[in-house]
N, CA, C and O atoms as a printed pandas DataFrame, in Angstrom:
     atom_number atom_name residue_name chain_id  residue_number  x_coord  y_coord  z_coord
0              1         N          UNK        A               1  -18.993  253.355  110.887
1              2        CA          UNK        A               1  -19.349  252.057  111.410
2              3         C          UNK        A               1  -19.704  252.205  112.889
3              4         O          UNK        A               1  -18.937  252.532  113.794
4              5         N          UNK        A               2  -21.304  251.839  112.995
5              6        CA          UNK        A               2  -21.379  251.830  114.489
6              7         C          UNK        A               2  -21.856  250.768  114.931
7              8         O          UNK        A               2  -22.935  250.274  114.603
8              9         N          UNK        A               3  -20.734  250.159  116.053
9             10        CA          UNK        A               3  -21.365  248.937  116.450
10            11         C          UNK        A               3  -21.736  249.085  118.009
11            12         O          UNK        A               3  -20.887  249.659  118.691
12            13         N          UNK        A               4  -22.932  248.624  118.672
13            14        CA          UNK        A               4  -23.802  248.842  120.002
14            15         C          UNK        A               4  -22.313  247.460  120.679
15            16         O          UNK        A               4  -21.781  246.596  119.982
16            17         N          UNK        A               5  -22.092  247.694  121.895
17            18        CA          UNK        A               5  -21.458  246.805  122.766
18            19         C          UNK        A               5  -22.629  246.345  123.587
19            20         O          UNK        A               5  -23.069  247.097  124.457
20            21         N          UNK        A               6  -23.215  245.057  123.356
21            22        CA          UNK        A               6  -24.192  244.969  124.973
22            23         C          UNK        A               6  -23.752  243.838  125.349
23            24         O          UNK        A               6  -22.783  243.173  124.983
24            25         N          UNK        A               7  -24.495  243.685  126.064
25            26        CA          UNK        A               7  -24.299  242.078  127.509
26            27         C          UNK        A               7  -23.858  241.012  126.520
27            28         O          UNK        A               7  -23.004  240.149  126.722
28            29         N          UNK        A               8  -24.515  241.193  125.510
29            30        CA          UNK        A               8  -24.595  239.459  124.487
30            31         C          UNK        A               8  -23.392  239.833  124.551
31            32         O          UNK        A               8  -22.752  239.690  125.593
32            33         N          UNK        A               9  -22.890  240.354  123.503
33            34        CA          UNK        A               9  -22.053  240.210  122.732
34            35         C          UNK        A               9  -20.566  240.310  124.184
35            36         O          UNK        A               9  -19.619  239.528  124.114
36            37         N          UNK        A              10  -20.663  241.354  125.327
37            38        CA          UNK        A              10  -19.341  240.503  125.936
38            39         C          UNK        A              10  -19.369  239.238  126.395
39            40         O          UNK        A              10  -18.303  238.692  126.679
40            41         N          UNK        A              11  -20.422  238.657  126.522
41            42        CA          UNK        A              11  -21.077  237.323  127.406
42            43         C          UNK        A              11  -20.717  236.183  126.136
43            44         O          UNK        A              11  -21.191  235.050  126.050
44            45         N          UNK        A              12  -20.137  236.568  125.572
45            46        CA          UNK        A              12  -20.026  235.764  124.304
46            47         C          UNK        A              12  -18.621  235.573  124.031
47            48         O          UNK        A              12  -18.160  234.458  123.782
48            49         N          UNK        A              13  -17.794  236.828  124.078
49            50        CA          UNK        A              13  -16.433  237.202  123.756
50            51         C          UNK        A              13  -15.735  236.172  125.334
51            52         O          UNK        A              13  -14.962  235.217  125.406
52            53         N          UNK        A              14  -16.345  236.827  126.182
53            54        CA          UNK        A              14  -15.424  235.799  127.323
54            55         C          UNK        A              14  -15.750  234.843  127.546
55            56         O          UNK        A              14  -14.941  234.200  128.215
56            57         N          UNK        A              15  -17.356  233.954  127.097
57            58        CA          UNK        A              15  -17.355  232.570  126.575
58            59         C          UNK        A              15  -16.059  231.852  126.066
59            60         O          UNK        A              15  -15.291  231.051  126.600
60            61         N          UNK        A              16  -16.122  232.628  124.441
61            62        CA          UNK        A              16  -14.973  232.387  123.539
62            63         C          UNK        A              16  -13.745  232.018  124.260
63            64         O          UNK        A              16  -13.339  230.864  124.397
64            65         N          UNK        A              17  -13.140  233.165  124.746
65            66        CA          UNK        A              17  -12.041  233.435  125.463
66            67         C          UNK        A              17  -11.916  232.265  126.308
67            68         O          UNK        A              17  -10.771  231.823  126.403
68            69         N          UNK        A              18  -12.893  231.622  126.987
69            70        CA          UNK        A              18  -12.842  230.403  128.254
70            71         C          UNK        A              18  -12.619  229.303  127.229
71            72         O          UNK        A              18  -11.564  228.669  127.217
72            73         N          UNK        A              19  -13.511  229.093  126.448
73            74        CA          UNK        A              19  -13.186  227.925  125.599
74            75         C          UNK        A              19  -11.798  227.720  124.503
75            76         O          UNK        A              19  -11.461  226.682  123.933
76            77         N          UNK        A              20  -11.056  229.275  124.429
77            78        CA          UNK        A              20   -9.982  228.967  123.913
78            79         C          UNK        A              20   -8.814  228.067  124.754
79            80         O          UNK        A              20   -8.141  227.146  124.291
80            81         N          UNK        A              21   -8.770  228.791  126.568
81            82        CA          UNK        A              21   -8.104  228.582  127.364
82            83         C          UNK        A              21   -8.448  226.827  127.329
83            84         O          UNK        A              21   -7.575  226.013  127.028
84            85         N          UNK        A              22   -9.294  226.592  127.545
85            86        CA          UNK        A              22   -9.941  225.339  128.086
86            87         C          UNK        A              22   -8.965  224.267  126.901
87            88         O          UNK        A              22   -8.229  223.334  127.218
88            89         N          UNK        A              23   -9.243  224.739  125.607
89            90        CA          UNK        A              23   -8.915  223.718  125.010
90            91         C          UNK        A              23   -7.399  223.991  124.461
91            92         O          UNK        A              23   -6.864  223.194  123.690
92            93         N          UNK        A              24   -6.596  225.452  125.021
93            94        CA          UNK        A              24   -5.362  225.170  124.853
94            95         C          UNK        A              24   -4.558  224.208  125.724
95            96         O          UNK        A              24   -3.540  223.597  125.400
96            97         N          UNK        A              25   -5.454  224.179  127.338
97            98        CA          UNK        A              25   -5.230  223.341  128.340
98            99         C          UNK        A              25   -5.182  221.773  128.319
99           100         O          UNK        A              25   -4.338  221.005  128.782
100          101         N          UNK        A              26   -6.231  221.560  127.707
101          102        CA          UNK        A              26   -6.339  220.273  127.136
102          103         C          UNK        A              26   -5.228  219.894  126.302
103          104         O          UNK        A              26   -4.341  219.183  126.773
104          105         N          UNK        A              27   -5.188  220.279  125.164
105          106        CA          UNK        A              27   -4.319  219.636  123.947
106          107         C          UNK        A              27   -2.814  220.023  124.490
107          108         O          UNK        A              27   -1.920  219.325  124.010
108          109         N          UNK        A              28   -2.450  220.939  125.333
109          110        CA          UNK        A              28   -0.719  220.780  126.135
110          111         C          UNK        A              28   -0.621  220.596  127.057
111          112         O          UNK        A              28    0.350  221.035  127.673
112          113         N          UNK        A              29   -1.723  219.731  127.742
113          114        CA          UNK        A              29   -1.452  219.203  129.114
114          115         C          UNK        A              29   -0.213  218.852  129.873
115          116         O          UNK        A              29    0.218  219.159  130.985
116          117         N          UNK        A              30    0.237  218.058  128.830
117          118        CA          UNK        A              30    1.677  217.740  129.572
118          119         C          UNK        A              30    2.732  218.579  129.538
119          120         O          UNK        A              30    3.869  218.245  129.872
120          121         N          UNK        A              31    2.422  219.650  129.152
121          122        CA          UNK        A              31    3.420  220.943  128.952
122          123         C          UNK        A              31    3.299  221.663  129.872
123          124         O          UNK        A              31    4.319  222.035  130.452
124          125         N          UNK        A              32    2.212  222.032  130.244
125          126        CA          UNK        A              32    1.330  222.790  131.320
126          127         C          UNK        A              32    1.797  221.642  132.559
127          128         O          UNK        A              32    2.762  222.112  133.162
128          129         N          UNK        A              33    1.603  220.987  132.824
129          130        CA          UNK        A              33    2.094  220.178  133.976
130          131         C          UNK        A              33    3.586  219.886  134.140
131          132         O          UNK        A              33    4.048  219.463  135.200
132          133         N          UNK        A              34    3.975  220.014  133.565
133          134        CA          UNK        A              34    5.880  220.264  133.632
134          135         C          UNK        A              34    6.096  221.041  133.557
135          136         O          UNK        A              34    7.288  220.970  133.261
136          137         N          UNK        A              35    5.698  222.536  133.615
137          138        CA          UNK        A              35    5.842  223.772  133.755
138          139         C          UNK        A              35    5.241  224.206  135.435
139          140         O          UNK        A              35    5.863  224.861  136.272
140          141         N          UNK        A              36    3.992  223.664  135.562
141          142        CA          UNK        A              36    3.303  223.529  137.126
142          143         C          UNK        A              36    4.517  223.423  137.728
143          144         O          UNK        A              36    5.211  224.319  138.207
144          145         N          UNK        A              37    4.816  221.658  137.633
145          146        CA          UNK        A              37    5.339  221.152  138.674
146          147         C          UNK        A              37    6.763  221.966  138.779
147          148         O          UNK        A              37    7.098  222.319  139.910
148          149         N          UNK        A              38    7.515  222.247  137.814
149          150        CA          UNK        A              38    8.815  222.797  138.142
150          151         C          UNK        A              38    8.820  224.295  138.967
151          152         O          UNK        A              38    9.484  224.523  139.978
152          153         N          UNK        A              39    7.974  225.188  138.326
153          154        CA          UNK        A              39    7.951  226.017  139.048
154          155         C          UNK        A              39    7.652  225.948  140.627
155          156         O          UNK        A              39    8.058  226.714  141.501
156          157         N          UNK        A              40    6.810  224.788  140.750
157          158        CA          UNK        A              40    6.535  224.189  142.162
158          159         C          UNK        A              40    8.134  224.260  143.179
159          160         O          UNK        A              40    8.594  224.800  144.185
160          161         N          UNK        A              41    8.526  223.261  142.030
161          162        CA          UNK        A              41    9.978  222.472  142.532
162          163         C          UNK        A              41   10.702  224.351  143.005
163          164         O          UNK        A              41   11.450  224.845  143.849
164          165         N          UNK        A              42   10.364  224.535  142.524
165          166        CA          UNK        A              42   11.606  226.363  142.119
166          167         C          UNK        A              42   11.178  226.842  143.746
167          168         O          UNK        A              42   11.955  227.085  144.669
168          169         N          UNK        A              43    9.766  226.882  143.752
169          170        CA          UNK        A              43    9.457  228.018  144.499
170          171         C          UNK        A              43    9.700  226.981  146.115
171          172         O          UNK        A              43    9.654  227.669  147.134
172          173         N          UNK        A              44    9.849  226.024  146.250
173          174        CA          UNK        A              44    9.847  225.336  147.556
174          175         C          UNK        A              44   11.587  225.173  147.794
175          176         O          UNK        A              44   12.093  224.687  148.805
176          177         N          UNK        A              45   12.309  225.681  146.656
177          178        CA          UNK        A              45   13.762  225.514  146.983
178          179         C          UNK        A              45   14.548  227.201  146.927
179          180         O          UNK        A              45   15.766  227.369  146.987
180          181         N          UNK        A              46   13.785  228.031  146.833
181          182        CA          UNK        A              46   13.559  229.491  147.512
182          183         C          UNK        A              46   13.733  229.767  148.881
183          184         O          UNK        A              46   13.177  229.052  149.713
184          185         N          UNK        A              47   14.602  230.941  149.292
185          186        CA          UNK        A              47   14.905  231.335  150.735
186          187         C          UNK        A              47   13.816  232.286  150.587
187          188         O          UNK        A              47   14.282  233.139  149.832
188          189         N          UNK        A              48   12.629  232.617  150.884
189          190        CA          UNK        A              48   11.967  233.722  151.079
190          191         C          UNK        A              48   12.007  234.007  152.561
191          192         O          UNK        A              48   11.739  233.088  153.336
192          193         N          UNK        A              49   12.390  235.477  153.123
193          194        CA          UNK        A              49   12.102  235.880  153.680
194          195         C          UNK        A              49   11.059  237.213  154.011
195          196         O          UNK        A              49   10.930  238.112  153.180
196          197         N          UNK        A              50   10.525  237.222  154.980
197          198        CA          UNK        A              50    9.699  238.038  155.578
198          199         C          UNK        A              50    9.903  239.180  156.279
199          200         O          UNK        A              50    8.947  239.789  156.760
């Protein structure tokens, strides 16, 4: 089995790939945003030093 890799076909795969993200983003929005914000909350109640 030989398959050629060209431009299409990755230009296509990381299409795909964007539109999976896109619409896992969408449909768990509010999951994804209560996960944002807490980690927010986390990282501003952190001693980091330098």
């Amino acid at each position: 089995m030989n398959i050629k890799i060209t431009g299409k076909i990755i230009k296509i795969f990381l299409l795909g790939t964007f539109a999976m993200f896109i619409l896992i983003l969408i449909v768990d929005w509010d999951e994804f945003k209560k996960g944002y914000n807490e980690g927010i909350s986390a990282h501003k109640t952190m001693n980091v030093t330098k």
